[in-house]
Backbone as CSV, one residue per row, in Angstrom:
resi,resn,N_x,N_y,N_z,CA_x,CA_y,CA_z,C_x,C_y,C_z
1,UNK,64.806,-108.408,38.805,65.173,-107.013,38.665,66.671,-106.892,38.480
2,UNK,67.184,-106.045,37.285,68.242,-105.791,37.199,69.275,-107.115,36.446
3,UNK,68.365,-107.767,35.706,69.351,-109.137,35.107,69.333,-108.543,33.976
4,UNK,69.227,-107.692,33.285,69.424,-107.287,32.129,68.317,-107.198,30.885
5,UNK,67.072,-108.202,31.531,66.107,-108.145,30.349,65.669,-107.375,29.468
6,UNK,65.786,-106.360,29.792,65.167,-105.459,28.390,66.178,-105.006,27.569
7,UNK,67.911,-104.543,28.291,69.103,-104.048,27.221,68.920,-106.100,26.690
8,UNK,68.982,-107.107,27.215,69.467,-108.278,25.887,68.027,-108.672,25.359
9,UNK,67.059,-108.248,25.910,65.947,-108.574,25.168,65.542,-107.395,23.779
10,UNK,66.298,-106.826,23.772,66.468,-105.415,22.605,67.224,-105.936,21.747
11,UNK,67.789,-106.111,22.498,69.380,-106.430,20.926,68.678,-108.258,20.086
12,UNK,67.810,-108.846,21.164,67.545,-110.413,20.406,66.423,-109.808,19.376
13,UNK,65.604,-109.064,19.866,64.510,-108.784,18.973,65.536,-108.380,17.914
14,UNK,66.052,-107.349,18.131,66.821,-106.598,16.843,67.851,-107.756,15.887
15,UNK,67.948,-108.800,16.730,68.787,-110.023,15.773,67.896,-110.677,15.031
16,UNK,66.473,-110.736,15.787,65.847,-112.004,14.822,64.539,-111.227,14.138
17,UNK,64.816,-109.672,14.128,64.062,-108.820,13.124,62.466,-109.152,13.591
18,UNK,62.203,-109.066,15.095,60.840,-109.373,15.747,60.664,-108.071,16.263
19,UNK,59.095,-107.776,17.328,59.524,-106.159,17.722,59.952,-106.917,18.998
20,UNK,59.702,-106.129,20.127,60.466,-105.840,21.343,59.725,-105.337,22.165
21,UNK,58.988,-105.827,23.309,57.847,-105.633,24.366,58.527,-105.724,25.563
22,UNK,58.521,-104.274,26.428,59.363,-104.256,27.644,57.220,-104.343,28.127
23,UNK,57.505,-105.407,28.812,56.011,-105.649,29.844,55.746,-104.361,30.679
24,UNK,56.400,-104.040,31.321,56.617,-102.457,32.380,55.817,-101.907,31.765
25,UNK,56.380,-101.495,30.588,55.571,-100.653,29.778,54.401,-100.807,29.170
26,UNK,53.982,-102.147,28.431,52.361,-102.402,28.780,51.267,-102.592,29.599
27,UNK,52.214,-102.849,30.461,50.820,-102.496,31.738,50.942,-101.035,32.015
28,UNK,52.053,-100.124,32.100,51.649,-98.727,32.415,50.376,-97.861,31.239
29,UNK,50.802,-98.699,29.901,50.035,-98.316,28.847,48.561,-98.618,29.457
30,UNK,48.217,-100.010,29.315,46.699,-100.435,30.468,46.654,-99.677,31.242
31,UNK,47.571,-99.450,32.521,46.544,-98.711,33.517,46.844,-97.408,33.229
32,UNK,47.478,-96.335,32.423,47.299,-95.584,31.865,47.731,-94.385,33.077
33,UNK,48.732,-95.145,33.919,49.742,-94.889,34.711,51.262,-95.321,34.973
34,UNK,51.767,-94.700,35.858,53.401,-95.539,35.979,52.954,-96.591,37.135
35,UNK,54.358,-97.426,37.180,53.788,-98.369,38.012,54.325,-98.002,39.248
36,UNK,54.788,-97.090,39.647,54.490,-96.750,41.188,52.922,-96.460,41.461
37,UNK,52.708,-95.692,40.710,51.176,-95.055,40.742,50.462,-96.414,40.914
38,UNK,50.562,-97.481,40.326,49.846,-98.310,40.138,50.011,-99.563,41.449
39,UNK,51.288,-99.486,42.184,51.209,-99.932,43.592,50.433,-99.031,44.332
40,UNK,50.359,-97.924,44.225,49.772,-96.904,44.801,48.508,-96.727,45.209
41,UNK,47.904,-96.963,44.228,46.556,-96.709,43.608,45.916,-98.388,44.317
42,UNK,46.109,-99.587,43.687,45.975,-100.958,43.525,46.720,-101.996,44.491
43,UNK,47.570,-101.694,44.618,48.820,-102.633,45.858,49.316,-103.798,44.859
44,UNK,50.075,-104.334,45.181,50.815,-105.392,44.270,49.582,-106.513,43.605
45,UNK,48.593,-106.321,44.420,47.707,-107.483,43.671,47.547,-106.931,42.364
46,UNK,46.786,-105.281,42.727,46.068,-104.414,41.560,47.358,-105.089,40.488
47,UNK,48.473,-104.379,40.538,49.494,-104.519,39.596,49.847,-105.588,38.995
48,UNK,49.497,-106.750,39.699,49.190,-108.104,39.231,48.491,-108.793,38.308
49,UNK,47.182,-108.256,38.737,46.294,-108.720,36.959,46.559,-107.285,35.832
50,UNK,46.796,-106.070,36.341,47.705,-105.790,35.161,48.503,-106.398,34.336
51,UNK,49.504,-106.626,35.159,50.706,-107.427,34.782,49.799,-108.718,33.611
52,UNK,48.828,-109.395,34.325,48.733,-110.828,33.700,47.591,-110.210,32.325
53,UNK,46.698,-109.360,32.567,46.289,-108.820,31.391,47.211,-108.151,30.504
54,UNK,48.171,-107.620,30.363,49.439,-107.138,29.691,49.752,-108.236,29.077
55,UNK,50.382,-109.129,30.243,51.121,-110.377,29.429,50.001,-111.163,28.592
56,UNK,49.092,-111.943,28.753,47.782,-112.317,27.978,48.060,-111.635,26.485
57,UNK,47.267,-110.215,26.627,48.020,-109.533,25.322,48.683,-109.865,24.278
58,UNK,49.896,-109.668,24.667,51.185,-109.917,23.881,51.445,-111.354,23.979
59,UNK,50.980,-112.362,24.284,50.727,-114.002,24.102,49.990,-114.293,22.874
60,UNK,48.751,-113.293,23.258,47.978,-113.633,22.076,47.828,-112.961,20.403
61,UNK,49.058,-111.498,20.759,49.719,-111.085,19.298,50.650,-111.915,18.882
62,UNK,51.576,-112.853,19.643,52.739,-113.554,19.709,51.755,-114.873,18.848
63,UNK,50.516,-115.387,18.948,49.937,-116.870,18.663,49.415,-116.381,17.122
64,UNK,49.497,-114.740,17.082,48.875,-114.524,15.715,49.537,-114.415,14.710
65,UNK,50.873,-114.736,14.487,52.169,-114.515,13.679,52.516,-112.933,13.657
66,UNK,52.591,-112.346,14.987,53.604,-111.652,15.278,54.296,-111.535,16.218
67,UNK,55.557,-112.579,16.016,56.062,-113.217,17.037,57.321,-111.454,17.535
68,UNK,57.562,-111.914,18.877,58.148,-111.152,19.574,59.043,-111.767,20.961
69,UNK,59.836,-110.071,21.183,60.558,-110.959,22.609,59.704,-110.191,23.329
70,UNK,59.833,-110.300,24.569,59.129,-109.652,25.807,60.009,-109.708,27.147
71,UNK,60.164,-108.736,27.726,60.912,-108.615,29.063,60.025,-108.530,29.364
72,UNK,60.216,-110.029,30.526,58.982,-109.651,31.744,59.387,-108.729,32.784
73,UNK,58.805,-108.216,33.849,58.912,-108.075,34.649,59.481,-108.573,36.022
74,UNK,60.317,-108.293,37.373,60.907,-109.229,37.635,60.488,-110.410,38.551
75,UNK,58.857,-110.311,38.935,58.105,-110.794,39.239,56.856,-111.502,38.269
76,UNK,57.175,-111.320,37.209,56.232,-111.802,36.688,56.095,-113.283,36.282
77,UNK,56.918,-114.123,36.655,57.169,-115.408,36.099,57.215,-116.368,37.381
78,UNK,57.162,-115.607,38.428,56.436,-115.950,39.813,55.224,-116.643,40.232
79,UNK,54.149,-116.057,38.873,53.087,-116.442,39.536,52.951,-117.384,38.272
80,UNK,52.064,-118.718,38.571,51.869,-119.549,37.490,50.794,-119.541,36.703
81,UNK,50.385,-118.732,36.603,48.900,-118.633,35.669,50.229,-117.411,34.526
82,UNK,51.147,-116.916,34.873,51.764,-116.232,33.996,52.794,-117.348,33.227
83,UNK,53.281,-117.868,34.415,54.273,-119.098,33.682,53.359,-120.294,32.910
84,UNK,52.174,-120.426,32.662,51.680,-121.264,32.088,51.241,-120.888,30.917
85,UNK,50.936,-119.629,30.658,50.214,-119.020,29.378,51.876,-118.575,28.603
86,UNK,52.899,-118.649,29.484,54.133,-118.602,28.608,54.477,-119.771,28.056
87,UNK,54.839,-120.334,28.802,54.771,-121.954,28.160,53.923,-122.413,26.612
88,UNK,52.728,-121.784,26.668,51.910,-121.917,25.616,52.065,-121.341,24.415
89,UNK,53.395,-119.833,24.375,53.869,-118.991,23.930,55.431,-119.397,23.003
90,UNK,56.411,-119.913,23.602,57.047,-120.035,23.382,58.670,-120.577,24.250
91,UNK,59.807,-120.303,24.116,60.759,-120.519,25.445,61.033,-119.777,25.815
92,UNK,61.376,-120.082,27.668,61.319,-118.729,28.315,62.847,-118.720,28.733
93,UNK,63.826,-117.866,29.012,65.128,-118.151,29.541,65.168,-117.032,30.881
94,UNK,65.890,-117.588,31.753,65.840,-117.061,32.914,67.688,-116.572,33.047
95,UNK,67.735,-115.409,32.670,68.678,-114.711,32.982,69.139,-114.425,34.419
96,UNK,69.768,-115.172,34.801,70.434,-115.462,36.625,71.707,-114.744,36.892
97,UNK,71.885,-113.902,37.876,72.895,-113.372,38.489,72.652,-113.390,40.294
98,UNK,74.261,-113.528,40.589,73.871,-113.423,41.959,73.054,-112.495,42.886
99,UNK,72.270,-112.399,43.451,71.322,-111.615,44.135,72.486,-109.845,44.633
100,UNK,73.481,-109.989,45.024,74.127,-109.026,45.489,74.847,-107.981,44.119
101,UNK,74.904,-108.955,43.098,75.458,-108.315,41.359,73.788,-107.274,41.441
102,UNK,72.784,-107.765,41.433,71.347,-107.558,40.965,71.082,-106.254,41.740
103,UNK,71.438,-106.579,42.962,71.168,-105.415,44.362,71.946,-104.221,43.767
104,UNK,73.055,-104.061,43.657,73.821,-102.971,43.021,73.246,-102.680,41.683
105,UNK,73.082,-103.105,41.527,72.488,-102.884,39.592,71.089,-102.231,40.111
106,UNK,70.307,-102.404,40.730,69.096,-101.538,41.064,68.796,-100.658,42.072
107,UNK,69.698,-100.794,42.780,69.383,-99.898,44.006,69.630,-98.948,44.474
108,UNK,70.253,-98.020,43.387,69.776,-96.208,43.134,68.756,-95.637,42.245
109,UNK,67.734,-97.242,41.851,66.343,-96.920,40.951,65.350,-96.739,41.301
110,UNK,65.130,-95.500,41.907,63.694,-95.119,42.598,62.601,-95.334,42.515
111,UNK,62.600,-95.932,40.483,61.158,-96.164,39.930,61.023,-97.329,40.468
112,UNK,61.717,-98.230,40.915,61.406,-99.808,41.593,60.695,-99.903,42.485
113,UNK,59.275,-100.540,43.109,58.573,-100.216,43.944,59.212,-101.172,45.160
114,UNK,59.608,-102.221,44.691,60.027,-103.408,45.290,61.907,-103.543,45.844
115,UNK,61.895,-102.471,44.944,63.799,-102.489,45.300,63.900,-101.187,46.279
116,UNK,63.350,-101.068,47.285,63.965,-99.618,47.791,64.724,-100.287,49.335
117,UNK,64.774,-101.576,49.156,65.109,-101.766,50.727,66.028,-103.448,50.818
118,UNK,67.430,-103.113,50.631,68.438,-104.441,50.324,67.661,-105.995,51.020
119,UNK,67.475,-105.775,52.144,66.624,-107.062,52.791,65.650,-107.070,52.345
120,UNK,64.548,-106.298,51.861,63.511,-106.937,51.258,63.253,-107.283,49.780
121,UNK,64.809,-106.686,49.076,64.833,-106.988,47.572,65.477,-108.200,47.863
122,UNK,66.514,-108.699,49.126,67.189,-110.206,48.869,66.147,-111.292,49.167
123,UNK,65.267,-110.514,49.963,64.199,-111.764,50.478,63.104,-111.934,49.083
124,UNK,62.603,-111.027,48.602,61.704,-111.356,47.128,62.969,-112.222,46.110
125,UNK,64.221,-111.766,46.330,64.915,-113.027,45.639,65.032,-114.095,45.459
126,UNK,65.313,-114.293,46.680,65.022,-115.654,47.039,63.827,-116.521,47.129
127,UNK,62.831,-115.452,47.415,61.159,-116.242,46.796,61.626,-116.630,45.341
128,UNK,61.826,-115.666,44.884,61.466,-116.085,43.531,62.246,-117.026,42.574
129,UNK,63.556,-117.429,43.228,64.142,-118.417,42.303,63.587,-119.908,42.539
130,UNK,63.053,-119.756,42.841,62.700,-121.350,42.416,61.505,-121.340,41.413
131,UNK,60.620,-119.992,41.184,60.148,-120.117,39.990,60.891,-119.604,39.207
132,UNK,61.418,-118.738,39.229,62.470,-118.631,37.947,63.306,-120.034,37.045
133,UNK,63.624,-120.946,38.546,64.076,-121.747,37.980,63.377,-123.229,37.167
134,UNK,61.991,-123.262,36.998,61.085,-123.524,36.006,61.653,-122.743,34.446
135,UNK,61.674,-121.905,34.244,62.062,-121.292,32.951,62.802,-122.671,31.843
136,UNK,63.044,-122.701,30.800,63.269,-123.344,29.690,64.721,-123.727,29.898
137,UNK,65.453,-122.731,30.472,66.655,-122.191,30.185,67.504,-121.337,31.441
138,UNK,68.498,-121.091,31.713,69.030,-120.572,32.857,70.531,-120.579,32.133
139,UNK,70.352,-118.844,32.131,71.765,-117.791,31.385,72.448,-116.813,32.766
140,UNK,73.767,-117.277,32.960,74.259,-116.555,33.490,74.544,-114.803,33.229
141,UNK,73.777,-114.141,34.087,73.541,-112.812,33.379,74.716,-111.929,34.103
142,UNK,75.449,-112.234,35.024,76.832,-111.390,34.943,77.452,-111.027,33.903
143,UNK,77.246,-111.392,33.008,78.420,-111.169,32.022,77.678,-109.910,31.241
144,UNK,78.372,-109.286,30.140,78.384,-108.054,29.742,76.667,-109.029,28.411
145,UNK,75.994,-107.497,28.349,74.794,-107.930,27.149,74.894,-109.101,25.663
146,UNK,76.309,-108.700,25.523,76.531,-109.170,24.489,77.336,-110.713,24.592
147,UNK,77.781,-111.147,25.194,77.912,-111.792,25.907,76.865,-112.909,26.347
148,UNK,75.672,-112.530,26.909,74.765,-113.218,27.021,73.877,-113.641,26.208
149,UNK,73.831,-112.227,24.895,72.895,-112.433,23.812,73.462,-114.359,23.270
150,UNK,74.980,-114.259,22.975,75.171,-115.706,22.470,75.101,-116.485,23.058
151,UNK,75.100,-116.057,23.939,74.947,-117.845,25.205,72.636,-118.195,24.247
152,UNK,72.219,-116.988,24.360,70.918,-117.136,24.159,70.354,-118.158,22.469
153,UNK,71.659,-117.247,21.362,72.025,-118.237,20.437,72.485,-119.287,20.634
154,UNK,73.414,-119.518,21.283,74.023,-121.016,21.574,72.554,-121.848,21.642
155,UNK,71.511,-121.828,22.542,70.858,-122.361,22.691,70.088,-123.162,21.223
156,UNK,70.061,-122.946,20.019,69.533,-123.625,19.121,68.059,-123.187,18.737
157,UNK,67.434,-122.395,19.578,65.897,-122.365,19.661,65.420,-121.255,18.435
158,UNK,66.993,-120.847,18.404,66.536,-119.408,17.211,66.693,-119.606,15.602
159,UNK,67.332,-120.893,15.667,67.301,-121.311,13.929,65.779,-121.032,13.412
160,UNK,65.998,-120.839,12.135,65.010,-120.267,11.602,64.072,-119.295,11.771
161,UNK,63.713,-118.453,12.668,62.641,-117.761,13.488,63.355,-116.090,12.885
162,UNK,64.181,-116.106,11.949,64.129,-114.752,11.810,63.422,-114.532,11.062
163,UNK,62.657,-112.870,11.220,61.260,-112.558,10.099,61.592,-112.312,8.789
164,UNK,63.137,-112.716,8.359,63.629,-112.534,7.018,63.697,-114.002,6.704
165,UNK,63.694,-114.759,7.570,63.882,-116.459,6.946,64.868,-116.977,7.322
């Protein structure tokens, strides 16, 4: 939460002329709610195979030649039945900032179901980097969008892959 995925996952789609899948938003599309409603309604599990039916989805528009970026969610790369059907997808980069940069960056966002409480957003942090740190790749996400977008070029993975050639 709060590493930037969807402002640098916007601007990469928009570099390599792919569309641009904020996940949030396909599972609210599925459950045909927001995702508070959907902790609400379901509890983090419910929101869970959302989440992994969402992602599934857009894996399997991504295997049909319409390739795309996707912001996951900030839990979504947590669980490994998600990190494995990515893997099968393409490379994943794990945009990293210190937990306390991240805390400020989200924590006047009400829509966060998971960020309303500094100790329990540092403690899901810390769960979660060590799957994060599985990812392909690990981008220091302090730095300003643009900024990170080239560190994402630097990487080499984007030669050729634009939908112009």
């Amino acid at each position: 939460m709060g590493s930037g995925k969807s402002t640098v996952g916007r601007r990469l789609a928009r570099a390599l002329g792919w569309s641009f899948v904020d996940l949030d938003a396909e599972i609210e599309r599925l459950a045909g709610c927001s995702i508070p409603d959907i902790f609400a309604a379901h509890d983090e599990d419910g929101f869970r195979d959302f989440e992994h039916a969402a992602l599934r989805e857009q894996a399997e528009m991504s295997r049909a030649a319409a390739p795309r970026v996707v912001a996951l969610g900030g839990g979504t790369y947590a669980f490994e039945r998600n990190r494995s059907l990515l893997r099968q997808v393409g490379p994943t980069v794990w945009l990293d900032a210190p937990a306390e940069t991240l805390w400020e960056r989200v924590r006047l966002e009400s829509h966060r179901p998971l960020a309303r409480d500094r100790a329990e957003f540092l403690r899901i942090y810390a769960a979660r980097r060590e799957s994060y740190a599985q990812a392909d790749c690990r981008i220091d996400a302090s730095a300003a969008p643009a900024d990170i977008l080239r560190e994402v070029f630097k990487l080499g993975w984007m030669q050729g892959l634009r939908a112009d050639g």
